[in-house]
N, C-alpha and C positions, 0 to 999 in steps of 0.2 A: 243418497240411497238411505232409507229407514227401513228398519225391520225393526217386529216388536218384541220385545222380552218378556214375560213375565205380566206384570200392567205396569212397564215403564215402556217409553218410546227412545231408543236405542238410537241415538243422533250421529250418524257413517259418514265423514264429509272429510274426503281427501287430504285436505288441506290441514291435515296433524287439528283438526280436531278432535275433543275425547268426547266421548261418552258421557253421557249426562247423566246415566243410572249411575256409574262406576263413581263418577265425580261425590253424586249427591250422599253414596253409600261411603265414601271415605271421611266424610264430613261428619256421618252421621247422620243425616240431614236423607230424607226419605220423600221423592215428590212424583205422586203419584199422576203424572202433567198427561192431560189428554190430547196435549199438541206443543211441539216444541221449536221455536222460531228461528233459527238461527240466522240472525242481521247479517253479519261478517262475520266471514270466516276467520279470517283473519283478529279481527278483534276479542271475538270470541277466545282466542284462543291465549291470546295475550292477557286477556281477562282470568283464567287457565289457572295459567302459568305464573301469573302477579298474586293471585289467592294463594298458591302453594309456594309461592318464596317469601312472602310476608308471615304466611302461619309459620314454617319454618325459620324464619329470622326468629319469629317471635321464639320458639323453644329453645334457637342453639344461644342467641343473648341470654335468656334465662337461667339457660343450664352454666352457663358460662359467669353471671351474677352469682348463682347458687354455691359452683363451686370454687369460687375466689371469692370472698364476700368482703371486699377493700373497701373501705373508707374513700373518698375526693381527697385529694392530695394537691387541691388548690381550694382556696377561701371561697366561702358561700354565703357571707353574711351581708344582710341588707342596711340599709341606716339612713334617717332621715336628718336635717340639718333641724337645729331646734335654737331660738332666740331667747337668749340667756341674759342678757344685759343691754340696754340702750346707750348711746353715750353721743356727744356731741350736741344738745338739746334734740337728741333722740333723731336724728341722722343715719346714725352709724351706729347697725343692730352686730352685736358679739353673738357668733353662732358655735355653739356646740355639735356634735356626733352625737343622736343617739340609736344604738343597735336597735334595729325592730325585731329581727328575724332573725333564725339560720337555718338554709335550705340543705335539709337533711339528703344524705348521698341516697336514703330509700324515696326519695321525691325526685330525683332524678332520673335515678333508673327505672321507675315504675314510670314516668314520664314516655322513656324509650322504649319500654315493652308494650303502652296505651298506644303508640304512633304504631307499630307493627299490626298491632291486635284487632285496632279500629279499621285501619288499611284493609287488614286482609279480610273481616268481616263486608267492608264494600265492596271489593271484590269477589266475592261469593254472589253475593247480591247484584253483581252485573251478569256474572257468566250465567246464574241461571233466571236472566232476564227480569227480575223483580221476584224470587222464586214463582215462575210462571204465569206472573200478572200482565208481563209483555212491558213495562212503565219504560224498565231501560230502553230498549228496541224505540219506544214511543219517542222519547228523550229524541234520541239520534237521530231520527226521521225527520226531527223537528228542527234540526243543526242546533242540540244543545245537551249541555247535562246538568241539571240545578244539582242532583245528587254528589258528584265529584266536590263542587264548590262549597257543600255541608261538610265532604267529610276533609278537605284541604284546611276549613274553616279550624275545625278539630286538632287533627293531627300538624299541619305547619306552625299553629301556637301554642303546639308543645314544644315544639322542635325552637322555635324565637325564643317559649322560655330557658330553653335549657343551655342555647348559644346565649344570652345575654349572661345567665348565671355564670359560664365560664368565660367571658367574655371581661368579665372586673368592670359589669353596671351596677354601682355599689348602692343607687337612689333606689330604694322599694317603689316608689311611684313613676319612676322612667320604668324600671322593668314594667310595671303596670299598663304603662302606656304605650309599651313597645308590643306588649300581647294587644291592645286593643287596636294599635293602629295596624299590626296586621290584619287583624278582624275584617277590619275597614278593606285591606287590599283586597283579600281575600271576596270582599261581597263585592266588591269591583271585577271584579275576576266576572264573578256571577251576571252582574250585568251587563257586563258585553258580548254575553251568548245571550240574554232575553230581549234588551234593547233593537227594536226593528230598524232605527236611523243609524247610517252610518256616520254620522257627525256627533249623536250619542255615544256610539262604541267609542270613536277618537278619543271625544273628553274623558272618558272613562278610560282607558290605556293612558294616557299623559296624566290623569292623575295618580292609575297605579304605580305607574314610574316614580312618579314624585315622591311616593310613601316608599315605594320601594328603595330607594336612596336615603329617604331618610330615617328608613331603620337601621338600615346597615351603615350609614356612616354613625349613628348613634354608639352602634355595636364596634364595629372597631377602630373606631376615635377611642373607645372606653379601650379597646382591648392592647393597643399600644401604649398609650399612656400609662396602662397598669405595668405591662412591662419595664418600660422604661424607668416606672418609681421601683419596683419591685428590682429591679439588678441594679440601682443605683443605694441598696441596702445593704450593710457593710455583713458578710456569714457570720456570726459567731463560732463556727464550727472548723472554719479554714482561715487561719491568717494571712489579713491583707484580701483576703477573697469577697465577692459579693454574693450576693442569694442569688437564684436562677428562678425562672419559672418551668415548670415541667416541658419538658421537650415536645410531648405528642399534644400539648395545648395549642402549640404554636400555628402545627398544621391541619387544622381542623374548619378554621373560621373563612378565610379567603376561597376554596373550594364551595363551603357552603356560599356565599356569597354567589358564587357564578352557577351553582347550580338555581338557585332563586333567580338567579336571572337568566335563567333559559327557559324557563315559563314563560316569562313575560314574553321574551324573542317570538315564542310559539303564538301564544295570543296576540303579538304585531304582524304577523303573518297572517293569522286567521281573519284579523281587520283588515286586513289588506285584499285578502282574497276571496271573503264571502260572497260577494255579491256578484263576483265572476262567472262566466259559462264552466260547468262542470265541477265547479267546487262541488269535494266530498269532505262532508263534516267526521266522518270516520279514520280520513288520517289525521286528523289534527289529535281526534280519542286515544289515535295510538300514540300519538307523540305524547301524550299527556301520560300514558298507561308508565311508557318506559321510564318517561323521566322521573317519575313519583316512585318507583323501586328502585333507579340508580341514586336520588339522590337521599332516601331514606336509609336505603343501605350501605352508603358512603362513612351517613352520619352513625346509626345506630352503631354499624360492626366498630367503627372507630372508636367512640363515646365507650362501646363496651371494652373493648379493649383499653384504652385511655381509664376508665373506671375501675376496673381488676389492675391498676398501677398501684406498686408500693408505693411508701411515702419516700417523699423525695429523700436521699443521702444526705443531703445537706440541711434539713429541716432543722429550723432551732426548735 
């Protein structure tokens, strides 16, 4: 049912969708649309709902940064290996440490409030179709969405850089490579909603797998290993005692891990199923809608919380 308001078109549809004037006026955002599409119900509505929990993540992490303003209370410094001396008729290179960096705790958290901010900004931009260009709608009709795969592209290689940072990837040029090879996954992602052959999509899903494994074992091969040097370091502070690493570091990485890989699950499904009678490209949007705020919001509220931590008690 539509009835018209004002000169907006007042979008009535059972199924707990809102209002598009009401939507665009809480935003700020004013669209003056002289027809208004609604694809799914359903999606739409998820679309909704995903804008207004990402804008809202965004202000309660902020407020939450603003008014604890703590320091990283684990190490964030980069270092490349540098060849200092040859020796053995120049065989056997002596390598140094040298500091490149140190990843400031305001590059982290502006890192998490960019994933929220950018998120919910797309999500505006679905619910109201392209603002009322229709592009989204088109997307879907088409069984795709390039758009998601720009803004995943964005926001998940914020999120790789900030797990490898805490992760103890201590090489500036792996963390380097570990944002660009999700890049790579990422445009993987993308072509196997453009790609028309299904033996295309295949190779493209077994490759993402492959990058996908091999960032995360990159990630926490490093991130054990730190531990295990780290508590094998005698306290200064407790005798006989050894160092710890922060406790809410601990449970942060392996979660992310299986949520990265529920994407993929989704996208083996979608290979699997495309080309079947009755496939709707619209559940797979919703699987993608939900995943991307649970597992955004896993990490951010956690990182936020984890971020607002004192320094450890035991800190030399």
């Amino acid at each position: 049912m539509i009835r018209k308001v004002s000169n907006f078109l007042l979008v009535e549809v059972f199924d707990n969708s809102v209002p598009v004037e009401v939507f665009g006026r809480s935003f700020g955002i004013f669209y003056n649309l002289k027809m208004v599409s609604i694809f799914s119900n359903n999606v739409s509505a998820l679309n909704y709902y995903a804008a207004w929990l990402h804008g809202l993540s965004f202000g309660g992490v902020l407020g939450a940064f603003l008014a604890k303003n703590e320091d990283v209370n684990f190490s964030t410094q980069l270092f490349r290996l540098k060849v200092t001396d040859l020796k053995s008729g120049d065989k056997d290179a002596v390598l140094d440490v040298v500091e490149v960096t140190e990843i400031k705790t305001e590059i982290l958290k502006t890192c998490i409030l960019l994933m929220f901010l950018i998120t919910c900004c797309f999500h505006v931009y679905y619910y109201t179709d392209g603002y009322g260009t229709g592009s989204y709608t088109q997307q879907l009709n088409l069984g795709r969405n390039a758009y998601r795969w720009f803004e995943y592209g964005i926001t998940s290689t914020l999120m790789i850089f900030v797990l490898s940072i805490m992760s103890g990837v201590k090489n500036v040029d792996m963390v380097y490579t570990l944002c660009a090879a999700n890049l790579v996954l990422m445009s993987l992602g993308y072509f196997i909603e453009m790609l028309p052959e299904k033996k295309s999509k295949v190779i493209c899903l077994c490759t993402g797998f492959y990058l996908l494994a091999s960032i995360w074992y990159v990630i926490l091969s490093n991130f054990y290993r730190r531990i295990s040097e780290v508590e094998d370091i005698d306290n200064p502070n407790v005798p006989g005692g050894k160092r710890e690493v922060a406790g809410w570091v601990k449970q942060v990485l392996v979660p992310m891990f299986l949520w990265y890989l529920s994407f993929g699950v989704v996208a083996l499904f979608y290979v699997r199923n495309y080309d079947k009678p009755g496939f709707d490209f619209r559940v797979y949007e919703r699987y993608y809608i939900i995943l991307s705020y649970l597992s955004k919001a896993f990490m951010g509220y956690y990182l936020a919380f984890g971020l607002t931590r004192p320094k450890n008690k035991d800190a030399a």
